[in-house]
C-alpha positions in Angstrom: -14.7 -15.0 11.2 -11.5 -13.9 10.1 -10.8 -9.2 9.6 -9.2 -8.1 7.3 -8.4 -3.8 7.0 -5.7 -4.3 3.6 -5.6 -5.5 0.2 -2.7 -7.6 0.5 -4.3 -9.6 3.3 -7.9 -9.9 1.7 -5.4 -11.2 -1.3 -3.5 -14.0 0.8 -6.7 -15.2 2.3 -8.7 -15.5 -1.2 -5.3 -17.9 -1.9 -6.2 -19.7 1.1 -9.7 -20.2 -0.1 -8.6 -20.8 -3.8 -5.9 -23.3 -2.6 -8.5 -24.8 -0.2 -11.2 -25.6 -3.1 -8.0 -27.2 -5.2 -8.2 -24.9 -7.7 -5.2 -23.2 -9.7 -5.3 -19.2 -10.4 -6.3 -20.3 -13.9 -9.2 -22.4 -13.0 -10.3 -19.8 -11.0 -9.8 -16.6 -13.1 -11.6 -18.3 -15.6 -14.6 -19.7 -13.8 -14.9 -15.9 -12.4 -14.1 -14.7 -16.2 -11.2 -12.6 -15.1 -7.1 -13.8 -16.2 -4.7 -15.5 -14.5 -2.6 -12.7 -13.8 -5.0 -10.1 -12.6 -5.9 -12.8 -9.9 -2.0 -13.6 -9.3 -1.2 -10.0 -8.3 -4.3 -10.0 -6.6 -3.0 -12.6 -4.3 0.5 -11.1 -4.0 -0.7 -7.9 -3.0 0.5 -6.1 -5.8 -2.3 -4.2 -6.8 -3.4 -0.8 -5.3 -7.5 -1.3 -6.0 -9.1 -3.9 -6.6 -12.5 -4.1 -7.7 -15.5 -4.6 -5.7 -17.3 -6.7 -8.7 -14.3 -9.0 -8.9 -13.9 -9.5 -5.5 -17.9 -10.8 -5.2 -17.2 -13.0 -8.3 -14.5 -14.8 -6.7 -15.7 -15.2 -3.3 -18.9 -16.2 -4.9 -17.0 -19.0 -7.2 -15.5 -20.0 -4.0 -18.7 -20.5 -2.4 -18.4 -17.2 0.1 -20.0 -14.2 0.8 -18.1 -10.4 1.9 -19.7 -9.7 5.6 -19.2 -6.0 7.4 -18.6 -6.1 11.1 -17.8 -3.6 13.4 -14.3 -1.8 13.3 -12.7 -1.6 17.1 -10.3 0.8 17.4 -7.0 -0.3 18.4 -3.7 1.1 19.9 -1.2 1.0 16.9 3.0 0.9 17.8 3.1 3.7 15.4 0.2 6.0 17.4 1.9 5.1 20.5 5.5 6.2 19.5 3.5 9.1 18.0 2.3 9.8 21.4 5.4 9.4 23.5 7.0 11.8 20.8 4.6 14.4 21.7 4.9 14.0 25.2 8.8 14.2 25.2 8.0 17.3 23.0 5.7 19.0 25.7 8.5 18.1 28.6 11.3 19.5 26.3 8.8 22.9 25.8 8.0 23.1 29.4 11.6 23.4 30.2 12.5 26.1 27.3 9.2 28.1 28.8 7.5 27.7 25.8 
């Protein structure tokens, strides 16, 4: 089972998918009555939202379903550099008596 938290990566895999069933964008957009070019910049990540009833059309074309699993959280570089900021922050205060 493959997790995905972003549009551009939910795009790239429905490519996969697409590419996988040897279909084109058109064939695709048009078997899920949507165009070529919404599903293009769908794939490319170059959309901000993309809707839920077009997402379930494609998948369904594509012979998949959309699944919820549980979310783990994880330790992101950016929260840790966040975190050692903060700490280097505290030392720097401790030493100006702050």
């Amino acid at each position: 089972m493959r997790h995905f938290s972003d549009l551009p990566s939910l795009g790239r895999e429905l490519a996969r998918l697409r590419k996988g069933k040897h279909l084109s964008q058109k064939e695709l957009g048009a078997l899920a009555g949507m165009g070529q070019s919404t599903l293009a910049r769908f794939e490319t990540g170059q959309v901000a939202e993309f809707g839920s009833g077009k997402l379930l059309r494609l998948l369904e074309v594509l012979g998949y379903a959309l699944a919820t699993v549980p979310v783990t959280q994880k330790f992101t570089l950016d929260e840790a550099l966040r975190e050692k900021q903060s700490q280097a922050d505290d030392r720097t205060n401790v030493r100006r008596g702050l």
